[in-house]
C-alpha positions in Angstrom: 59.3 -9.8 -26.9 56.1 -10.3 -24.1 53.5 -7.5 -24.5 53.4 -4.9 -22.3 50.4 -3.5 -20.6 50.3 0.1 -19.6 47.8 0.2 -16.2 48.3 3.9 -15.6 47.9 5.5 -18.9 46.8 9.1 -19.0 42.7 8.8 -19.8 41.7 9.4 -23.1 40.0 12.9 -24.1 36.5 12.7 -24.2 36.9 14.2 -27.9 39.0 11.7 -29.3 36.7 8.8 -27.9 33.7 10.6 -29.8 35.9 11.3 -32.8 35.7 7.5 -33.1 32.5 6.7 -33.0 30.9 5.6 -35.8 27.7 3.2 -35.6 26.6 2.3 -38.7 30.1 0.9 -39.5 29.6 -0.9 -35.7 26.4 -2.5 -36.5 27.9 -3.8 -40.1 31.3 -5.2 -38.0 29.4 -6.9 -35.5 26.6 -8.4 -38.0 29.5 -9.6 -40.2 31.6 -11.2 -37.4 28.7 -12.7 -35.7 27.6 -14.4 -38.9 30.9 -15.3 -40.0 31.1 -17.1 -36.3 27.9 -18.7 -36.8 28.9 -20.6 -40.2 32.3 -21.5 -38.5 30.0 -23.5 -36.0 28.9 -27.0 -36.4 25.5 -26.9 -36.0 24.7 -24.3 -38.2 24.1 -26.2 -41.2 21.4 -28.0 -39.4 19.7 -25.0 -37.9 20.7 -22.5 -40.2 17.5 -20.6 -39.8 17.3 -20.4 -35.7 21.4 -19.3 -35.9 20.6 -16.8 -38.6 17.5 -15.5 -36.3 20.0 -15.2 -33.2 22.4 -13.2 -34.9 19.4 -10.5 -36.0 18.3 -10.3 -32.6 21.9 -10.0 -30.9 22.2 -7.0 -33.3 18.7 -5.4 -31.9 19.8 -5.8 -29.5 23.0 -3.5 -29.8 21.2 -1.0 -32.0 18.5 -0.6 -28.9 21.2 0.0 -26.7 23.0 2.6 -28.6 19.9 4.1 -30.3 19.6 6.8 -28.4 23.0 8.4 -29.0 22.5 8.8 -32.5 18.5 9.5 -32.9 17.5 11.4 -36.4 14.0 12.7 -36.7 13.9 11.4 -40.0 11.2 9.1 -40.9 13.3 6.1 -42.1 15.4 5.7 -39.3 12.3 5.8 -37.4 10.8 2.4 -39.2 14.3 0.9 -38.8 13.9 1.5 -35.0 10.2 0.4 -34.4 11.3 -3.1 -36.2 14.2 -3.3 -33.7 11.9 -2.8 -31.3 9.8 -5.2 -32.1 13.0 -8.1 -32.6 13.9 -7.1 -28.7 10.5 -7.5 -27.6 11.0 -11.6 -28.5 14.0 -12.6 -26.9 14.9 -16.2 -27.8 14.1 -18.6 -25.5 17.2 -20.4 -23.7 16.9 -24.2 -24.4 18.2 -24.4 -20.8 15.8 -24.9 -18.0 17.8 -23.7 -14.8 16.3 -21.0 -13.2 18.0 -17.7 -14.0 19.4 -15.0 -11.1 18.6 -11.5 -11.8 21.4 -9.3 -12.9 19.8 -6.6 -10.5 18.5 -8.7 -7.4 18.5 -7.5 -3.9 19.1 -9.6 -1.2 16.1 -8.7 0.2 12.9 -7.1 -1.0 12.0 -5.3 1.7 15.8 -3.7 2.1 16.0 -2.2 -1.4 16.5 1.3 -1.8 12.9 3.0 -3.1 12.4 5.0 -5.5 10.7 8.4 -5.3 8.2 9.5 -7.6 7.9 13.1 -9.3 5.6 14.4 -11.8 7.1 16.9 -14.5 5.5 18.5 -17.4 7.4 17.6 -20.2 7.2 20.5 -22.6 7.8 22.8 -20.0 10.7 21.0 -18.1 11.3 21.4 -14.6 14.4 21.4 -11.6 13.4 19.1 -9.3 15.2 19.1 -5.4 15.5 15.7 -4.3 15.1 15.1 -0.7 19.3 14.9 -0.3 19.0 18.2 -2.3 20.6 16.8 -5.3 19.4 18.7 -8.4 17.4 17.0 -11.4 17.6 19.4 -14.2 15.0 18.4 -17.0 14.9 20.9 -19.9 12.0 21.3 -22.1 11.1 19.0 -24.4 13.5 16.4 -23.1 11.6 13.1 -23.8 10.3 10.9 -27.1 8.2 8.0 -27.7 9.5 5.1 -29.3 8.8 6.2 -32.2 11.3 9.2 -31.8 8.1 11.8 -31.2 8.2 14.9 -28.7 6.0 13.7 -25.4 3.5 15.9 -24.4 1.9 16.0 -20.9 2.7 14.5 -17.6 5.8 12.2 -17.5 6.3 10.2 -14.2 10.0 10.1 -13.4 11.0 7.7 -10.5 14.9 8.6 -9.3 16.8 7.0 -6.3 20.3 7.6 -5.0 23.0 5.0 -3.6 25.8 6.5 -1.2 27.5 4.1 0.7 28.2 0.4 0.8 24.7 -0.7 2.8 22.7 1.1 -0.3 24.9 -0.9 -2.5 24.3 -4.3 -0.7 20.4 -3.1 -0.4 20.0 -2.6 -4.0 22.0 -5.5 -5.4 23.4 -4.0 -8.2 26.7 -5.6 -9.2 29.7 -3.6 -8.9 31.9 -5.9 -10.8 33.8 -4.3 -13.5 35.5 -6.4 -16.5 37.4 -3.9 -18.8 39.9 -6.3 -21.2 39.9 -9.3 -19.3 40.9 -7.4 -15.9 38.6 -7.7 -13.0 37.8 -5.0 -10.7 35.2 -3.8 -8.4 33.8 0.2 -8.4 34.7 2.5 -5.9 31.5 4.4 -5.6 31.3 8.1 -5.2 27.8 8.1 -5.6 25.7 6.1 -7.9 21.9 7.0 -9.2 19.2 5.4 -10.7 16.2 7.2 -12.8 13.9 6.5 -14.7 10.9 7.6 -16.9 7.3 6.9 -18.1 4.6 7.9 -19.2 0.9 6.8 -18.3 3.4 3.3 -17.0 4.9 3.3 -20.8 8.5 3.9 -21.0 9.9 7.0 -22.2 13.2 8.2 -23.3 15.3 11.0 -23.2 15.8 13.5 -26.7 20.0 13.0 -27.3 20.0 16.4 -28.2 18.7 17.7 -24.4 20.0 15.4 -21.8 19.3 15.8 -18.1 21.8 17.3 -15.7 21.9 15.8 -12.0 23.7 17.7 -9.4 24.5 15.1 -6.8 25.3 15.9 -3.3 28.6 13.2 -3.1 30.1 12.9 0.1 33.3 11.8 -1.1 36.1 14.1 -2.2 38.8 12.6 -4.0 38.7 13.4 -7.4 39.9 10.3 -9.1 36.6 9.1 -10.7 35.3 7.8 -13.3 31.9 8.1 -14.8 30.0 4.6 -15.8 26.4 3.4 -17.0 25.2 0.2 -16.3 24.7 -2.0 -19.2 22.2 -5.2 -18.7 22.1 -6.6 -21.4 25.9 -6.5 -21.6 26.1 -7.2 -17.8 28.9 -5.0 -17.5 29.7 -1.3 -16.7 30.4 1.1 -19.5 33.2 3.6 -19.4 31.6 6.9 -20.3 34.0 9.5 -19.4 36.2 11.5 -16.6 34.9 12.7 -14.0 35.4 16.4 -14.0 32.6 17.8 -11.6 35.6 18.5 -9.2 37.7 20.9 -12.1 37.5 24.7 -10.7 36.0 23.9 -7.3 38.0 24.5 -4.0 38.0 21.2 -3.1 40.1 22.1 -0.3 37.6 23.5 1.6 34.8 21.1 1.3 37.6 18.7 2.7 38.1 20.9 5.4 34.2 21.4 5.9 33.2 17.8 6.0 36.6 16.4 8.1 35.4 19.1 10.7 32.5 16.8 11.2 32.1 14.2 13.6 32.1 10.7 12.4 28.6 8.4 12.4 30.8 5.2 12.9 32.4 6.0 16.4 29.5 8.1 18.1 27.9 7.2 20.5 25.1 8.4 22.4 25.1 8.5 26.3 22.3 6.5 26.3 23.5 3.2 24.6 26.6 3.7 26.8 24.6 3.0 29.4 22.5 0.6 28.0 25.9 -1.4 26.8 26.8 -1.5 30.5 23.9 -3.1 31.5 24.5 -5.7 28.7 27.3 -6.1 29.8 26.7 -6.7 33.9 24.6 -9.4 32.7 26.9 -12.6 31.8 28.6 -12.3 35.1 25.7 -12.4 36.7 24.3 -15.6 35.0 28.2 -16.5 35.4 27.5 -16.1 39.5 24.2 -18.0 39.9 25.6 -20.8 38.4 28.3 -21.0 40.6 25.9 -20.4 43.5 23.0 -23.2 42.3 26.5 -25.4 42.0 27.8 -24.7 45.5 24.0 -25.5 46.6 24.0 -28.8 44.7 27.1 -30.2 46.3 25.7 -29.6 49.6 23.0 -31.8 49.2 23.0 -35.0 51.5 25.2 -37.8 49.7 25.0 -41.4 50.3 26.1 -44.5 49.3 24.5 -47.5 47.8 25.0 -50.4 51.4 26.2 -53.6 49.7 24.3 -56.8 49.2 25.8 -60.1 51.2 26.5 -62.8 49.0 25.8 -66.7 50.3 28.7 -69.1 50.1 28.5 -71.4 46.3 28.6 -74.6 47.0 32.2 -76.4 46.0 33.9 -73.0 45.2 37.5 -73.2 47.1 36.9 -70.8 49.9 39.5 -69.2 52.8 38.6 -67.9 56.5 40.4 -65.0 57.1 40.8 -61.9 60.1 40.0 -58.9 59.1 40.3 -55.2 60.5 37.0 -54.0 59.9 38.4 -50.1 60.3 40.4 -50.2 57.8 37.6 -52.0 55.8 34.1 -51.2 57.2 32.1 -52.3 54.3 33.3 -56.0 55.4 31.6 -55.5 58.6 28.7 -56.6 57.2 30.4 -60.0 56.7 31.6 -61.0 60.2 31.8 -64.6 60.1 32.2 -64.4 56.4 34.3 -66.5 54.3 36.2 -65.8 51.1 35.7 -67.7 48.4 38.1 -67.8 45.1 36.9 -66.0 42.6 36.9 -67.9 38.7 39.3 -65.7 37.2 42.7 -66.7 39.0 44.3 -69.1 36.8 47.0 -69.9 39.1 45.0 -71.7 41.9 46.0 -75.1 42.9 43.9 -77.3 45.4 47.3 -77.6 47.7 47.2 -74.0 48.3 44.2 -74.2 51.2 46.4 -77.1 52.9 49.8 -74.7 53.4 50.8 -73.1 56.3 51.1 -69.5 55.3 53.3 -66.8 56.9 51.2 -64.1 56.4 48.0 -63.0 54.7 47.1 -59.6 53.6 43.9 -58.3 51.9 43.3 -55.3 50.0 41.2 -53.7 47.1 40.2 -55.9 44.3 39.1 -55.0 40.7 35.9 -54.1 42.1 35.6 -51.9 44.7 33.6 -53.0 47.7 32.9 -56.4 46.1 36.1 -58.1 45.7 39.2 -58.3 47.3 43.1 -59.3 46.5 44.7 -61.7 48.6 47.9 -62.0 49.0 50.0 -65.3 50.5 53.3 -65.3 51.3 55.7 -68.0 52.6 59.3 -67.3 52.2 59.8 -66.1 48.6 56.5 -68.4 47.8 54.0 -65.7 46.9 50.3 -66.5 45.6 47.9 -63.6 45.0 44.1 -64.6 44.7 40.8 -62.4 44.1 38.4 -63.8 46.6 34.8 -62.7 47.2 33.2 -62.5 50.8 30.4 -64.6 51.3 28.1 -65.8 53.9 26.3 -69.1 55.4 23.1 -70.1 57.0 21.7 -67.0 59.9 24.4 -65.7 59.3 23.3 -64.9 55.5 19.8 -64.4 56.3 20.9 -61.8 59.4 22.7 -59.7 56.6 20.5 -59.8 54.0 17.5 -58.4 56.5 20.1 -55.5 57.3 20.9 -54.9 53.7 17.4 -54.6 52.8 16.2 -51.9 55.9 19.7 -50.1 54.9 18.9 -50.2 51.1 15.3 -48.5 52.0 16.6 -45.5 53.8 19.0 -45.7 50.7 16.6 -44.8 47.7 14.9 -42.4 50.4 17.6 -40.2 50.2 18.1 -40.8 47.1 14.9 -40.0 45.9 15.1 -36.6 48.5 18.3 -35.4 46.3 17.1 -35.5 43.1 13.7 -33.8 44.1 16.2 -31.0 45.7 18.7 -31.0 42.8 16.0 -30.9 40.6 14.5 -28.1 41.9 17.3 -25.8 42.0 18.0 -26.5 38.3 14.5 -25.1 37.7 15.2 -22.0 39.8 18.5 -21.6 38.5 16.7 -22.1 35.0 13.9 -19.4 35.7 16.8 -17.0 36.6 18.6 -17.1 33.4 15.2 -17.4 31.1 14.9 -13.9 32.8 18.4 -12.8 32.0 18.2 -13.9 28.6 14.9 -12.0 28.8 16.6 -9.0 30.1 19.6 -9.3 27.6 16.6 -9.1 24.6 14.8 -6.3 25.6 18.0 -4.2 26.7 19.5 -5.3 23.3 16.4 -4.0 21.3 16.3 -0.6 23.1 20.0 -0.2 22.5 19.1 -1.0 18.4 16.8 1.6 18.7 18.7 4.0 20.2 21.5 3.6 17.9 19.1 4.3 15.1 17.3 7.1 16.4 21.1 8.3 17.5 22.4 7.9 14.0 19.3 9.7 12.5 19.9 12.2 14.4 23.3 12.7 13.5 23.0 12.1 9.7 20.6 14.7 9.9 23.1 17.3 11.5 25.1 16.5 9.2 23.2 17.1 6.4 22.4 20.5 7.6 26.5 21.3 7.9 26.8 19.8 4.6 24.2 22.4 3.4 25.5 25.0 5.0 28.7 25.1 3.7 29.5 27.6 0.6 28.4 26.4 -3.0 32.1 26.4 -3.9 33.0 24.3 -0.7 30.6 21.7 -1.6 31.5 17.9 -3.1 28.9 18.2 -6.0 29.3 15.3 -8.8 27.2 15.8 -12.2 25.4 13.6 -14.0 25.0 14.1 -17.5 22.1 11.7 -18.9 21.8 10.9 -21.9 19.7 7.7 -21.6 17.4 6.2 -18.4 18.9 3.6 -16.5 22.1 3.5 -13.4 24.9 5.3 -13.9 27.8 5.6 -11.4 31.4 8.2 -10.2 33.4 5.2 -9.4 36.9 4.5 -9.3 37.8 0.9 -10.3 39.6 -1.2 -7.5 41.7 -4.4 -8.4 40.1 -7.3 -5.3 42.2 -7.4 -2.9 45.6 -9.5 -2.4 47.9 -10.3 0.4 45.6 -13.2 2.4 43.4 -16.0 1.3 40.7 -17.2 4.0 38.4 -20.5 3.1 35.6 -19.1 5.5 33.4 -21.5 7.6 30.4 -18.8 9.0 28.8 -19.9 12.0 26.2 -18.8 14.4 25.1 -19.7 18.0 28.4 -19.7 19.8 29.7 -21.7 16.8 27.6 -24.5 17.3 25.5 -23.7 14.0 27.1 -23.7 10.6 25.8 -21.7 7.7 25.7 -22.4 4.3 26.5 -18.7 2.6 24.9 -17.6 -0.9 26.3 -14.2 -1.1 29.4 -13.2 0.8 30.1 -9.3 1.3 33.5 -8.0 2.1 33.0 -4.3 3.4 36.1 -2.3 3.3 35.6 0.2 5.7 38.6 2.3 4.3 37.2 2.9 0.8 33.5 2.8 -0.2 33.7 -0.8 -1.5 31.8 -3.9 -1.3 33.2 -7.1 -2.5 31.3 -9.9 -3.9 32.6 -13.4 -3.1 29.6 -15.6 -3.4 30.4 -18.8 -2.3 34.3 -18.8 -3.3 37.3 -18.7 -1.0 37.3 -14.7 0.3 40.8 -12.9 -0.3 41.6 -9.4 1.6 44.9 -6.7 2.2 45.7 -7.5 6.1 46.1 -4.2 6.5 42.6 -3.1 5.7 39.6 -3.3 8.1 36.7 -5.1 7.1 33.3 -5.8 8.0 31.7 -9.0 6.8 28.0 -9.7 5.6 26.6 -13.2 4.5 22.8 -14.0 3.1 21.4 -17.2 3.8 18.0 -18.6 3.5 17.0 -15.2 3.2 18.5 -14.0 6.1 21.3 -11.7 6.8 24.0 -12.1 8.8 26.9 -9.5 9.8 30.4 -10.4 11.4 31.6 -6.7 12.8 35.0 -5.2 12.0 36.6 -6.3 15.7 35.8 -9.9 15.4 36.6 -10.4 12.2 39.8 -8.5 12.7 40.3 -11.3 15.5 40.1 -14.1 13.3 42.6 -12.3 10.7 45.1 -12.3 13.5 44.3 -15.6 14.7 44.3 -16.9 11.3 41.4 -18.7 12.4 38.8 -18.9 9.4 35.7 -20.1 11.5 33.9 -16.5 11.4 31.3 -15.9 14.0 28.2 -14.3 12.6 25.0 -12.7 14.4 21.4 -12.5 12.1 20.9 -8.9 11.9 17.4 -9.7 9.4 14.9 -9.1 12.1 16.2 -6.1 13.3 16.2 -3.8 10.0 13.9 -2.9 7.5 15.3 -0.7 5.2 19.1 0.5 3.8 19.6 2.8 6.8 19.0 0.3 9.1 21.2 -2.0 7.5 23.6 0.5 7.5 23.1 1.3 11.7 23.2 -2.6 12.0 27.0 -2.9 10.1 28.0 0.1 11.4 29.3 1.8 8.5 
């Protein structure tokens, strides 16, 4: 029978997960399994003593990690945990010499979300407001040394908040989640980050009187999860449910925050304007070029007069009548003959000494140089390319005209390129000034969109905190140990198209090479991570699309990329958004999210 897999089982209790756990019996497991592993392998009977080392530290390394949920004051456990201290402080060296990515590593430095510093006396605890009035709740007493001790004094503790998916890309912390081999990504209701210290030494937080954070979440649903951030495990950690929403009237904080205008489709009066006079610009350049073009073609034309040729001695040669209107370049050669050209094959000296019926001349292979004649006697017909040539004064007349005609020639010549040149430089001036235009009206509208957007936020923070306590979307943190912790609600990556992307910039004519690709769902608060592998998405979902590369970021908006969905085109146009923001709310102005 194939095994079955339950996806939507009913979450366990917190109690019965507690019930369960037992560390001393998970430190014995894990040393006994890693050892047992190590003697299976080859090479441990010739480095016995570097495997045996390994397996020590990977088991600091777990008790460090866990420590802090089962802290005893008593002075043994206290030696055990300043030598596991000491074993995590010397990590073994990799024997590999690649450069190692940062679990944590922001795209770019000056985009990461900061952290804000507050000073709290630690035997006298404190409630700190946060500047999104989220709630830090420190009781007294709440922080040890290492050496499990009550901390007395100042404590410095540095806390930071992540709310939507342009903190998320800002800060760089991975929101991949591996539980049994399935891959997901977090749905974030809110994320923190907070830490502690002490004259710049770490701190940490007494298990027995963890810190309560009431964070202001604009999200609603109440389908989350709450996680901790393991890095040393590089994976999230499934704490518990979360119940922050049980007893609240969720109903009306719904109601409260859908009555508010949306940040994504406003738009001030302003950058209407401004996007109008964006817009007025292309047809202009459009218009000038058609205008330089008309004035272009109007410029005096002429055409290059044609040098006589003199007769070649013992070349066959015809004398022929010709109507010079119907072939004025010839009138040049009055008098001429017409010799026959090398390339026919076909002539035969008896041809000049037949009476032929008719002659006929007409364009050769080369315009206004040569000449296709055509005999005919009966059904006898001989077609020959012959040249014009001249003889004697009557050469030397032509040539003198062909010279004097050849002058006034490169005159005008000359004349219509100095013309045609300068009109290109005045059409050129005109759209150096457009572009000009289009740059400066483009960097007032980015401003105004941000000062807009501020402005809005900022209402509607002031609705948000307006509202009734029991109408408010208020998630709490309970902290049992420094570090990120997270509401999320795992999401499987998407299915139902595949894309290969190309990303290019420059009205496609540059191609970039992505290291990160970000696939921002605008219907959830999700960021994918591709990297640099094919990109799969639900057609149905809209998405915006952000790429770094060579330290630059670049954003495809939710409109053209929805164009190349429905195109099924997978060259994605992308515009550097870098140079215009400097922090996660600008980021977040410049995807419009």
């Amino acid at each position: 029978m194939a095994t079955k897999f339950n996806l939507n089982r009913q979450p366990v209790p917190d109690e019965e997960i507690n019930s369960h756990k037992d560390f001393g019996e998970l430190v014995n497991k894990f040393k006994k399994q890693s050892i047992e592993k190590a003697r299976s392998d080859v090479s441990f009977l010739k480095n016995k003593k570097a495997t045996y080392s390994a397996v020590i530290a990977g088991v600091a390394v777990i008790c460090t990690v866990t420590y802090f949920s089962v802290f005893k004051q008593n002075s043994s456990k206290q030696n055990s945990h300043d030598k596991i201290i000491t074993l995590q402080s010397k990590p073994i060296s990799s024997p590999s010499k690649k450069p190692q990515t940062a679990f944590i590593a922001p795209p770019m430095k000056k985009l990461d979300v900061p952290y804000t510093s507050y000073k709290v006396k630690a035997e006298q605890g404190a409630t700190i407001k946060h500047k999104t009035n989220s709630k830090i709740i420190i009781p007294k007493k709440a922080f040890l040394n290492k050496q499990g001790e009550d901390i007395i004094g100042d404590v410095e503790i540095q806390y930071r908040e992540f709310h939507n998916q342009a903190d998320i890309i800002a800060s760089g912390i991975p929101m991949s989640y591996d539980s049994a081999g399935v891959k997901s990504t977090l749905e974030s209701a809110g994320m923190i980050d907070i830490r502690g210290y002490q004259n710049g030494t770490p701190v940490f937080i007494n298990p027995k009187k963890q810190i309560t954070i009431e964070f202001q979440s604009e999200h609603t649903a109440d389908k989350y999860n709450m996680y901790v951030l393991d890095t040393i495990a590089k994976n999230w950690v499934y704490i518990s449910r979360d119940n922050s929403l049980k007893g609240l009237k969720r109903h009306e904080g719904e109601k409260g925050l859908k009555g508010q205008k949306s940040l994504t489709h406003e738009v001030s009066n302003k950058e209407k304007e401004l996007q109008k006079q964006l817009d007025a610009i292309p047809p202009k350049i459009e218009n000038e070029k058609i205008v330089y073009s008309k004035k272009i073609n109007q410029l005096p034309k002429t055409i290059a007069p044609t040098k006589p040729i003199k007769v070649t001695a013992g070349r066959p040669q015809f004398k022929l009548e010709v109507n010079y209107i119907e072939f004025p370049e010839l009138a040049a050669y009055k008098n001429a003959v017409f010799e026959v050209g090398t390339e026919n094959k076909n002539y035969i000296s008896n041809i000049a000494e037949i009476t032929w019926g008719s002659a006929e001349i007409s364009e050769g292979t080369q315009k206004g140089k040569n000449y296709l004649l055509t005999l005919k006697l009966g059904k006898q017909v001989e077609k020959l390319i012959v040249y014009p040539a001249l003889t004697g004064a009557d050469y030397d007349k032509a040539l003198k005209s062909y010279e004097s005609k050849f002058n006034d020639y490169k005159t005008i010549i000359a004349k219509r390129e100095t013309d045609e040149k300068k009109l290109k430089e005045e059409f050129e001036s005109k759209q150096i000034a457009f572009v000009a235009e289009q740059k400066i009206i483009t960097e007032q509208m980015i401003k105004e969109r941000i000062r807009f957007q501020k402005e809005q936020e900022q209402q509607i923070n002031t609705n948000f905190n307006s509202l009734s306590n029991a109408a408010k979307v208020v998630r709490t943190f309970e902290v049992k140990s420094f570090g990120i912790c997270n509401s999320d609600c795992p999401e499987r990556m998407p299915t139902g198209a595949e894309m290969h992307p190309i990303f290019t910039t420059n009205s496609n004519k540059t191609f970039i090479r992505a290291e990160q690709t970000y696939l921002i769902c605008q219907d959830k608060n999700l960021v994918y991570n591709f990297g640099r592998e094919p990109i799969t998405y639900n057609p149905k979902n809209s998405y915006i699309v952000c790429i770094m590369s060579d330290n630059k970021l670049y954003v495809c908006e939710k409109e053209t990329f929805a164009k190349c969905v429905a195109n099924k085109e997978n060259k994605i146009p992308m515009k550097e958004i870098s140079a215009d923001i400097n922090d996660a709310f600008d980021l977040k102005m410049a995807l419009g999210i």
